[in-house]
DRENSELUM-571760 format. One line per field, with one value per atom (N, C-alpha, C, O): atom name; x, y, z. Coordinates in steps of 0.2 Angstrom, whole numbers. Each point is the difference from the previous one (the first is absolute). Last residue first. Example, Ala and Ser with C-alpha at 12.3 -4.5 7.8 and 13.67 -1.06 7.14 Angstrom:
<recs>
at c(N | CA | C | O | N | CA | C | O) .
xx c(64 | 4 | -4 | 3 | -1 | -4 | 4 | 5) .
yy c(-11 | 6 | 5 | 6 | -34 | 6 | 6 | -1) .
zz c(35 | 1 | 3 | 1 | -1 | 0 | 0 | 3) .
</recs>
This chain:
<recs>
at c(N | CA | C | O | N | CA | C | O | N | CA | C | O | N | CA | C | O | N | CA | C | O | N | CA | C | O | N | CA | C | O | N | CA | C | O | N | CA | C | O | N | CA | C | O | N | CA | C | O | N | CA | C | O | N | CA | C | O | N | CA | C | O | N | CA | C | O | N | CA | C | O | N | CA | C | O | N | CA | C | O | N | CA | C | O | N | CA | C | O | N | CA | C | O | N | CA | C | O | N | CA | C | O | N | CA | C | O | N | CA | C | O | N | CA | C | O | N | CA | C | O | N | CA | C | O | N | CA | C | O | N | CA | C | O | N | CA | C | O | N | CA | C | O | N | CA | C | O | N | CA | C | O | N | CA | C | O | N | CA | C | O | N | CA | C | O | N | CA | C | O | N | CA | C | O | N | CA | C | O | N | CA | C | O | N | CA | C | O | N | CA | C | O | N | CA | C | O | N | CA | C | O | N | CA | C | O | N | CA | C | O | N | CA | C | O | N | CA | C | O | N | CA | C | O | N | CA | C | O | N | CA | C | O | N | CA | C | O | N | CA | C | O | N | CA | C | O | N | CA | C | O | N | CA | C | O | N | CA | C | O | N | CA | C | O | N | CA | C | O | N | CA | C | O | N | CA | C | O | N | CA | C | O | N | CA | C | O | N | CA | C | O | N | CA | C | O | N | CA | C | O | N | CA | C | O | N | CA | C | O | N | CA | C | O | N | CA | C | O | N | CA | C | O | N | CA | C | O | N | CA | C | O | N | CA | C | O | N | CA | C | O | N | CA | C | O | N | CA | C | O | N | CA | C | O | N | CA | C | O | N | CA | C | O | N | CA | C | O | N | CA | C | O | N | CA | C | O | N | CA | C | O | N | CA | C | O | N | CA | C | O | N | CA | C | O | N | CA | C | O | N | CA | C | O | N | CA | C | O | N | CA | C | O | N | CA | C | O | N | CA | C | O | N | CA | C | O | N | CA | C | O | N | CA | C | O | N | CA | C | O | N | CA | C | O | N | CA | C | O | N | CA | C | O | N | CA | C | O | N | CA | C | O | N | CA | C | O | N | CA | C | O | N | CA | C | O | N | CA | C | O | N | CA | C | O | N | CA | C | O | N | CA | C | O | N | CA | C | O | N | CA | C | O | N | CA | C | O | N | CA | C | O | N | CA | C | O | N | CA | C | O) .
xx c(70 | 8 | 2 | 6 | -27 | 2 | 7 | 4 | -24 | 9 | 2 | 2 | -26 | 1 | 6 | 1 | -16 | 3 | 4 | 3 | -24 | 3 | 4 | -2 | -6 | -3 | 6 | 5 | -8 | -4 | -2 | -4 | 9 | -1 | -1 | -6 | 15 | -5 | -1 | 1 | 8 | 5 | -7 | -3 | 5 | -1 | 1 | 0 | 1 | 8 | -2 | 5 | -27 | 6 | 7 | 1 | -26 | 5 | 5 | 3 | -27 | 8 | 2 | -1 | -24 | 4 | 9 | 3 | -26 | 4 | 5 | 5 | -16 | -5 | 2 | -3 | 19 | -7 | -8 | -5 | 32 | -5 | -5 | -1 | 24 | -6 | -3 | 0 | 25 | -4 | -5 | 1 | 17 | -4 | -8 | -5 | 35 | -9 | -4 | 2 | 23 | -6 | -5 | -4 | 30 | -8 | -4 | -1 | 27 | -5 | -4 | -1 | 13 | -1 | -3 | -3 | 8 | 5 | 0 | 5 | -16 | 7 | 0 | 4 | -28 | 3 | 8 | 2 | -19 | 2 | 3 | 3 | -23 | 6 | 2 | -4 | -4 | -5 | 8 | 6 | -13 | 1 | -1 | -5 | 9 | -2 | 1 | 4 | -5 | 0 | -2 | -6 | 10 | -4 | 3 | 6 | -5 | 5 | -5 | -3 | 7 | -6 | 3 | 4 | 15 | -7 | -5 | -2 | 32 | -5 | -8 | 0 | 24 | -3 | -7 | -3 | 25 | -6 | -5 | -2 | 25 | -1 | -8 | -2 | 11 | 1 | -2 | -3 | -12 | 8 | 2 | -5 | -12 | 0 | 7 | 3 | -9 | 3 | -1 | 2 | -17 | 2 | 4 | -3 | -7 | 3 | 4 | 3 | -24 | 8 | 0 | -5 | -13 | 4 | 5 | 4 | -26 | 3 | 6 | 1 | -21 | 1 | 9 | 4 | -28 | 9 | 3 | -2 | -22 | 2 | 9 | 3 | -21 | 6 | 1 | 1 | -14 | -3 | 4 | -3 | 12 | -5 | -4 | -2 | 28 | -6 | -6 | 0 | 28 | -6 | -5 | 1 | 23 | -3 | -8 | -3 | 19 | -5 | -1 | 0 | 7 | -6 | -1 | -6 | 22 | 1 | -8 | -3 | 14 | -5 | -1 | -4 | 22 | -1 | -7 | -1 | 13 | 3 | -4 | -1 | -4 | 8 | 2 | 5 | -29 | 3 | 8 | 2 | -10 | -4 | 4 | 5 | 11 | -4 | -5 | 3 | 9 | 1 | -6 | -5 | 14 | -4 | 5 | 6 | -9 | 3 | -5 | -6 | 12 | -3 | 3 | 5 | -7 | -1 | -1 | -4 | 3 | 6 | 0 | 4 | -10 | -1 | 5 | 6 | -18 | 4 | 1 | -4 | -13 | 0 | 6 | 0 | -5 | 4 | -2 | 0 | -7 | -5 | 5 | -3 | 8 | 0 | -5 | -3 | 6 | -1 | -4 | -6 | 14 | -1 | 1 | 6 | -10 | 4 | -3 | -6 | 6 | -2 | 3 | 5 | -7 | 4 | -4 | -5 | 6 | -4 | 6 | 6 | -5 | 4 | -4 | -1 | -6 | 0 | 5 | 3 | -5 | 1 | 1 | 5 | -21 | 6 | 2 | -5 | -11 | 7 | 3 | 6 | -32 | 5 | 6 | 0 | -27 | 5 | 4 | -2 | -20 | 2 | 9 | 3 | -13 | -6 | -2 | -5 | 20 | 1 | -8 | -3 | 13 | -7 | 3 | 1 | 14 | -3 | -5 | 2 | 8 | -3 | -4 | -6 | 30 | -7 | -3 | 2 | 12 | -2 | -6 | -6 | 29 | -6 | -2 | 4 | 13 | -3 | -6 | -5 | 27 | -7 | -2 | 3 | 20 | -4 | -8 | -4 | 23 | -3 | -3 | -2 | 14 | 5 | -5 | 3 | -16 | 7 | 2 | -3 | -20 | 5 | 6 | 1 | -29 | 6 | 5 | -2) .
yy c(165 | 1 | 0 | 1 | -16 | 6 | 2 | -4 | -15 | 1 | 8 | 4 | -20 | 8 | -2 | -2 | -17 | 2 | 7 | 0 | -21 | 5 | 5 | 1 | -27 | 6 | 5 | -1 | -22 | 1 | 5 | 0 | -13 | 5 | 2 | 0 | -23 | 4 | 5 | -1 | -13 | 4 | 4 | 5 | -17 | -6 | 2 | -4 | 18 | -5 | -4 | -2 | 15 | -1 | -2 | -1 | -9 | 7 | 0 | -5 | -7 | -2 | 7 | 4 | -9 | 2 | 0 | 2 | -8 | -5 | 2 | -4 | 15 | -1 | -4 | -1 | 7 | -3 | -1 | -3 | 3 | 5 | -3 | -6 | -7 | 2 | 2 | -4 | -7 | 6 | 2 | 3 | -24 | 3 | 3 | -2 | -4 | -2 | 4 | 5 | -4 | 0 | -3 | -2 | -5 | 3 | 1 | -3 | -2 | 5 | 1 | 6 | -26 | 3 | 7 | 2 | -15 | -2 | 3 | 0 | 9 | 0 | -3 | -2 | 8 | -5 | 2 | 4 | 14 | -4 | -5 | -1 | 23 | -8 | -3 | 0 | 27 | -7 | -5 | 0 | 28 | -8 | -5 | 0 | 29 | -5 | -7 | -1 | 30 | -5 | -8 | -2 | 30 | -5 | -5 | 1 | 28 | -8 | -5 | -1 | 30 | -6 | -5 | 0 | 17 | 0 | -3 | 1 | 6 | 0 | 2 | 4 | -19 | 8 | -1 | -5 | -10 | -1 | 9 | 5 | -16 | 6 | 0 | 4 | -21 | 7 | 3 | 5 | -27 | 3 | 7 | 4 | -22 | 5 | 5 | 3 | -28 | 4 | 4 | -1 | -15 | -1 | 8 | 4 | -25 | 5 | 2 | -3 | -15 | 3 | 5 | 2 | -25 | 8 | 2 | -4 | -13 | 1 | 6 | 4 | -25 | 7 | 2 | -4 | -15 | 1 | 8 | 4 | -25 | 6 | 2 | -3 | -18 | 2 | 7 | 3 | -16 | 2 | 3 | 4 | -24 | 5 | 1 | -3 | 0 | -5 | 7 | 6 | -6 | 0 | -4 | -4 | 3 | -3 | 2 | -4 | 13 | -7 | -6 | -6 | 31 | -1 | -8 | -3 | 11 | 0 | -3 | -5 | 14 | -3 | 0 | 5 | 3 | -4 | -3 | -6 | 24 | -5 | -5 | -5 | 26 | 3 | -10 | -2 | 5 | 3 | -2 | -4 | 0 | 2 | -2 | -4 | 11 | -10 | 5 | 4 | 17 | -6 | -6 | 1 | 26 | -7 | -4 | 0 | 29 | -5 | -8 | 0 | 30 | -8 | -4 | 1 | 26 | -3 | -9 | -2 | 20 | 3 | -4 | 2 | -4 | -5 | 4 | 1 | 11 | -3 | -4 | 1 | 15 | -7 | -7 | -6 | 32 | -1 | -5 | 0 | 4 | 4 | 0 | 1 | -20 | 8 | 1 | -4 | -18 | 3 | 5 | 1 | -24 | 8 | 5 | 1 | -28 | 3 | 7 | 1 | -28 | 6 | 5 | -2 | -28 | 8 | 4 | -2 | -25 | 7 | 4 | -1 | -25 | 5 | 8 | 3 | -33 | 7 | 3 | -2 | -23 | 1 | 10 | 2 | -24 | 6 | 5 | 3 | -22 | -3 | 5 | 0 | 6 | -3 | -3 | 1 | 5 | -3 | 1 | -1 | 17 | -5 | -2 | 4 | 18 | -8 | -2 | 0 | 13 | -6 | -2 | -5 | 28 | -3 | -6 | 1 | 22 | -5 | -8 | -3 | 28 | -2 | -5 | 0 | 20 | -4 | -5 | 0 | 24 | -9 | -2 | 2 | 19 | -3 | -5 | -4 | 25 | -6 | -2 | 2 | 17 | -2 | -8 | -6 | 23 | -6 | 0 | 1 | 19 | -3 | -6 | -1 | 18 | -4 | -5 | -3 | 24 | -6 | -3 | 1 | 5 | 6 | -7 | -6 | 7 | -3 | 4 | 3) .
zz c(7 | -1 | 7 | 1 | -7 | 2 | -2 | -3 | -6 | 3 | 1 | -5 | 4 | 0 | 3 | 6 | -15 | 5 | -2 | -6 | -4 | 2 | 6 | 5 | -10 | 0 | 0 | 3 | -12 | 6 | 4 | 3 | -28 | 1 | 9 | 2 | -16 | 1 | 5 | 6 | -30 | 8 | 4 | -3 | -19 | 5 | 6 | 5 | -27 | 2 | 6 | 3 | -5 | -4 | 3 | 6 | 2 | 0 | -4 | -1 | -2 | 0 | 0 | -4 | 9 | -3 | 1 | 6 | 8 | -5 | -4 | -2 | 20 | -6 | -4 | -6 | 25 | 2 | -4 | 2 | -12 | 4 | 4 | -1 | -9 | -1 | 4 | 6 | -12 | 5 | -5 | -5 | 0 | -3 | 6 | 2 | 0 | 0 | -4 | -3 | -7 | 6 | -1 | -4 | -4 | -2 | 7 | 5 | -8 | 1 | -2 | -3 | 5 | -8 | 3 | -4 | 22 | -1 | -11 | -4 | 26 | -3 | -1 | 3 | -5 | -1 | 3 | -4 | 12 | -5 | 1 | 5 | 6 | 1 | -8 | -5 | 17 | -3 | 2 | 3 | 1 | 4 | -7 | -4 | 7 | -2 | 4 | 5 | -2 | 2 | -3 | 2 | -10 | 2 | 5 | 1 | 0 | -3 | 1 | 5 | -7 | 1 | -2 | -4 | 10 | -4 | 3 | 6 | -7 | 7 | -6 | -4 | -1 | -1 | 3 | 0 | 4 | -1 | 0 | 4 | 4 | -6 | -3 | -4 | 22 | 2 | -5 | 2 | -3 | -1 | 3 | 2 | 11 | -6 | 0 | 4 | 7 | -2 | -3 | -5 | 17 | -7 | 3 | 4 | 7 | 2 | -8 | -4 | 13 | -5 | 2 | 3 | 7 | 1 | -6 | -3 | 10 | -8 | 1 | -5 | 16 | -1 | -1 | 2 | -10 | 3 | 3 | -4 | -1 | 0 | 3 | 4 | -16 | 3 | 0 | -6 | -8 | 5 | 5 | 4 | -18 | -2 | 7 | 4 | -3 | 0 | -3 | 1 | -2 | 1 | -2 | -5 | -1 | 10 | -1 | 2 | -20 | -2 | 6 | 0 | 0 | -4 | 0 | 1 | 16 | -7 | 0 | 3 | 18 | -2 | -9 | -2 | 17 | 5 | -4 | 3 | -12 | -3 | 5 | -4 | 9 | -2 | 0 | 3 | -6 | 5 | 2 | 5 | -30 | 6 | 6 | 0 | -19 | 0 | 7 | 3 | -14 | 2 | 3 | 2 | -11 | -5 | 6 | 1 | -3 | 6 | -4 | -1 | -5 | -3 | 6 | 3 | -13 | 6 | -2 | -4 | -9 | 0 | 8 | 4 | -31 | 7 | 5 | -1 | -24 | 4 | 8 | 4 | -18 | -3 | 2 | 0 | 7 | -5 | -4 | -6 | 25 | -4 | -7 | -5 | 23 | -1 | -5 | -3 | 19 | -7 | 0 | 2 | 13 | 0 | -6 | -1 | 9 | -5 | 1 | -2 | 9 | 5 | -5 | -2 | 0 | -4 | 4 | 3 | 1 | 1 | -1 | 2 | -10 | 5 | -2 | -5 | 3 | -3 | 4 | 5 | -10 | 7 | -4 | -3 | -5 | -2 | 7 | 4 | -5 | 0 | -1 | 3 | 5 | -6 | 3 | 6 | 1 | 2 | -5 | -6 | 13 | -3 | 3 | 3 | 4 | -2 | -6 | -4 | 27 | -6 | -3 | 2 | 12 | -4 | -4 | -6 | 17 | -4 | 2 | 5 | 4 | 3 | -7 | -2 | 6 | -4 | 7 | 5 | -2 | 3 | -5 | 0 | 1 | -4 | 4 | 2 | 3 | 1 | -1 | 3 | -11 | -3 | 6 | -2 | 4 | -1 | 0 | 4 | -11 | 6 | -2 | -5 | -10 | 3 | 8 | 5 | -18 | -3 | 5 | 6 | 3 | -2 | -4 | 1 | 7 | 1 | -4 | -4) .
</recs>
């Protein structure tokens, strides 16, 4: 993918379990610098299913169209996902497949090569 073009993401979330807290998904592209150089946050599927309609067991599928900035310096870039509270910004709390807590709660999904 090159600056200035659209990144399309599709989660594919898993309810299992139920809350009241109505979360908002973060998408976050992040440079080699440590910087955000791509972000799209919004309530699951662009608002029509807020976290707390889910039923356990429930599968959803998930589009963002995330923006990569125009000046974005061309490297290896991750791709992060996780969800936060708006109304305190705290995040869920995202853990590995082995249990381990991902840092800042943000989970890693994979790498992408920004071209110049």
């Amino acid at each position: 993918i090159h600056p200035g073009e659209v990144l399309e993401l599709t989660l594919y979330w898993q309810a299992i379990g139920e809350t009241d807290t109505e979360y908002t998904v973060f998408t976050h592209l992040v440079g080699p610098d440590g910087q955000i150089w791509g972000q799209k946050d919004n309530p699951p599927v662009q608002g029509t299913r807020p976290t707390s309609t889910w039923k356990r067991g429930e599968f959803l599928k998930d589009t963002y169209y995330i923006l990569v900035n125009p000046n974005a310096p061309s490297g290896e870039y991750t791709l992060f996902v996780g969800m936060y509270n708006p109304i305190d910004g705290t995040r869920l709390i995202a853990r590995s497949s082995t249990g381990e807590q991902w840092q800042h709660n943000a989970i890693p999904l994979t790498h992408i090569r920004l071209l110049p």
